[in-house]
Every structure is written in structure tokens, then in C-alpha cells.
C-alpha positions, 0 to 999 in steps of 0.5 A: 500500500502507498502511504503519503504523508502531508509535510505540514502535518504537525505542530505549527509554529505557534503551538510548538512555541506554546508547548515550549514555553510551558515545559521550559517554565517547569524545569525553572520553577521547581518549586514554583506552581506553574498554571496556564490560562485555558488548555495550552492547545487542544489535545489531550494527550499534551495536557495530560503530560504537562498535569503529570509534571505539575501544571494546572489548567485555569478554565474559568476567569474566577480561578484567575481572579481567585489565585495568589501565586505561582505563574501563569502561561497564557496559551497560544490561542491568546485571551482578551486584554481584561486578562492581562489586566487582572495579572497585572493588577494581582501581580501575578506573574505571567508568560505570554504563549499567544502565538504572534500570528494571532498577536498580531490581530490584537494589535490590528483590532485595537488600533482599527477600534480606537480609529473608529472601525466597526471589527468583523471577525471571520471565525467560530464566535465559541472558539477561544482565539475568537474570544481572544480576539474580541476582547481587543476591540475598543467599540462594536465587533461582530462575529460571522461564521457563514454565508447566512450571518454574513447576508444578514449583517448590517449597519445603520450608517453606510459611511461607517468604517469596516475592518474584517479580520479573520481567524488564523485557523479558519478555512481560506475558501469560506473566508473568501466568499464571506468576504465577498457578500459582506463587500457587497454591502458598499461599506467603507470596508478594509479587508486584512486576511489574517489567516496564519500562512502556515494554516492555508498551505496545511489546508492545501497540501491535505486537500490534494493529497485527499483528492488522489488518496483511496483513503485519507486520515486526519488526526487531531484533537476533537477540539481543535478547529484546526483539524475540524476544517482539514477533516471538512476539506478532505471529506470534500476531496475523499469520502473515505476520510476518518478523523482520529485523536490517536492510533488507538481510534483507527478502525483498521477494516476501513483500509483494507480495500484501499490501495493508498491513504494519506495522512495529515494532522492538525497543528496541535498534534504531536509527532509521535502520534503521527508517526504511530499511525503512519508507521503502523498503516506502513508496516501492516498493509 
């Protein structure tokens, strides 16, 4: 059986940046307790590890609030600016994980707000780089995820200034059309495609792999949307295309009438899940 493997299966930069920056906090603190704000990425396999060595989730602004000590690492998805305020104002110390791709829309959301731009934010409104980014904005800001919020968006002033970013993680294709309807409103509009470069090539790598693949697997967290649109896109190009968190999801009679499968991860999956499954598809069909 022929095997392909996507090149830009894997850790992106901003994650394994994240992931680093944790593990790199535990072996300076030994003593010290080390926390993050939310899962540093979404995949439980690494958060798992990193509970083993000691590090505590905040899940909830309260536990933040309720906190005295230690030092928190604020994940790669980045949280809005009223968190940083409650650190600074506790004087808690803090590492800040945000992936500099999505740090770059917080600056470009704030300094848009404060000049008076209504923010469009292309994205899943529930995700937490979304949220993230929300948090930034000084004035109004929208959400739209679909061509059905996108047709219905509108404001009172026609002259009012517009500035669409998107989420990095969101699917190039669909931005693109939202892009388009929301245009055709004939609002003074500015259009920053923030979709991390990384995300665009991962999407099109896996879609043309999935297009000549008899089989495709996609792995990656359940929560991670990320490796949700790669699974989307494949789906689109394979219809046999299964999406798993490890190998021990791998329903192995699914690939045994094909004759080739590919495989990519999202940007939150480690490498040796990777390899797992890829060596053990290699060496078993």
C-alpha cells in the first residue's frame, strides 16, 4: 500500500512555541506552581503530560481572579486584554504563549477600534482565539461564521468604517466568499486576511493529497478547529476520510480495500502520534 504523508502535518509554529514555553517554565520553577490560562492547545494527550509534571489548567476567569501565586502561561490561542489586566493588577506573574500570528490581530483590532472601525471577525464566535480576539476591540465587533450571518449583517450608517479580520485557523475558501457578500454591502470596508500562512498551505497540501488518496486520515484533537476544517476539506476531496485523536481510534477494516491513504494532522498534534499511525498503516498493509 502507498502511504503519503502531508509535510505540514504537525505542530505549527505557534503551538510548538506554546508547548515550549510551558515545559521550559517547569524545569525553572521547581518549586514554583506553574498554571496556564485555558488548555495550552487542544489535545489531550499534551495536557495530560504537562498535569503529570505539575501544571494546572485555569478554565474559568474566577480561578484567575481567585489565585495568589505561582505563574501563569497564557496559551497560544491568546485571551482578551481584561486578562492581562487582572495579572497585572494581582501581580501575578505571567508568560505570554499567544502565538504572534494571532498577536498580531490584537494589535490590528485595537488600533482599527480606537480609529473608529466597526471589527468583523471571520471565525467560530465559541472558539477561544475568537474570544481572544474580541476582547481587543475598543467599540462594536461582530462575529460571522457563514454565508447566512454574513447576508444578514448590517449597519445603520453606510459611511461607517469596516475592518474584517479573520481567524488564523479558519478555512481560506469560506473566508473568501464571506468576504465577498459582506463587500457587497458598499461599506467603507478594509479587508486584512489574517489567516496564519502556515494554516492555508496545511489546508492545501491535505486537500490534494485527499483528492488522489483511496483513503485519507486526519488526526487531531476533537477540539481543535484546526483539524475540524482539514477533516471538512478532505471529506470534500475523499469520502473515505476518518478523523482520529490517536492510533488507538483507527478502525483498521476501513483500509483494507484501499490501495493508498494519506495522512495529515492538525497543528496541535504531536509527532509521535503521527508517526504511530503512519508507521503502523506502513508496516501492516
Amino acid at each position: 500500500m502507498q502511504v503519503e504523508l502531508a509535510k505540514t502535518a504537525g505542530f505549527c509554529f505557534g503551538v510548538r512555541r506554546a508547548v515550549e514555553t510551558v515545559y521550559q517554565e517547569v524545569k525553572k520553577n521547581k518549586e514554583g506552581k506553574i498554571y496556564t490560562y485555558g488548555p495550552i492547545i487542544h489535545n489531550d494527550e499534551v495536557i495530560r503530560d504537562l498535569e503529570e509534571q505539575g501544571v494546572t489548567v485555569l478554565n474559568s476567569q474566577e480561578e484567575l481572579e481567585n489565585l495568589t501565586e505561582g505563574t501563569v502561561v497564557i496559551r497560544s490561542h491568546g485571551v482578551p486584554e481584561a486578562v492581562c489586566r487582572i495579572l497585572d493588577d494581582k501581580g501575578i506573574c505571567y508568560v505570554d504563549a499567544t502565538c504572534p500570528f494571532v498577536k498580531k490581530i490584537h494589535r490590528i483590532v485595537k488600533e482599527e477600534s480606537e480609529n473608529g472601525s466597526h471589527i468583523i471577525i471571520i471565525g467560530n464566535g465559541s472558539h477561544p482565539e475568537v474570544v481572544g480576539i474580541r476582547g481587543w476591540a475598543k467599540g462594536p465587533v461582530d462575529v460571522i461564521q457563514n454565508a447566512e450571518e454574513a447576508a444578514e449583517f448590517t449597519l445603520e450608517k453606510k459611511s461607517r468604517k469596516v475592518c474584517v479580520v479573520s481567524q488564523t485557523t479558519f478555512n481560506y475558501n469560506k473566508f473568501q466568499e464571506l468576504v465577498e457578500i459582506i463587500t457587497k454591502k458598499g461599506y467603507d470596508i478594509i479587508v486584512l486576511n489574517t489567516i496564519c500562512n502556515a494554516t492555508k498551505e496545511r489546508q492545501e497540501e491535505a486537500g490534494g493529497i485527499a483528492s488522489r488518496a483511496g483513503a485519507m486520515i486526519v488526526i487531531g484533537d476533537k477540539k481543535s478547529s484546526n483539524t475540524q476544517k482539514l477533516f471538512e476539506i478532505c471529506s470534500n476531496a475523499c469520502e473515505n476520510t476518518y478523523y482520529i485523536q490517536t492510533l488507538g481510534d483507527l478502525n483498521v477494516n476501513q483500509l483494507r480495500s484501499v490501495e493508498s491513504v494519506g495522512i495529515t494532522a492538525g497543528a496541535s498534534t504531536p509527532n509521535k502520534i503521527i508517526e504511530e499511525v503512519q508507521n503502523y498503516v506502513r508496516i501492516n498493509f
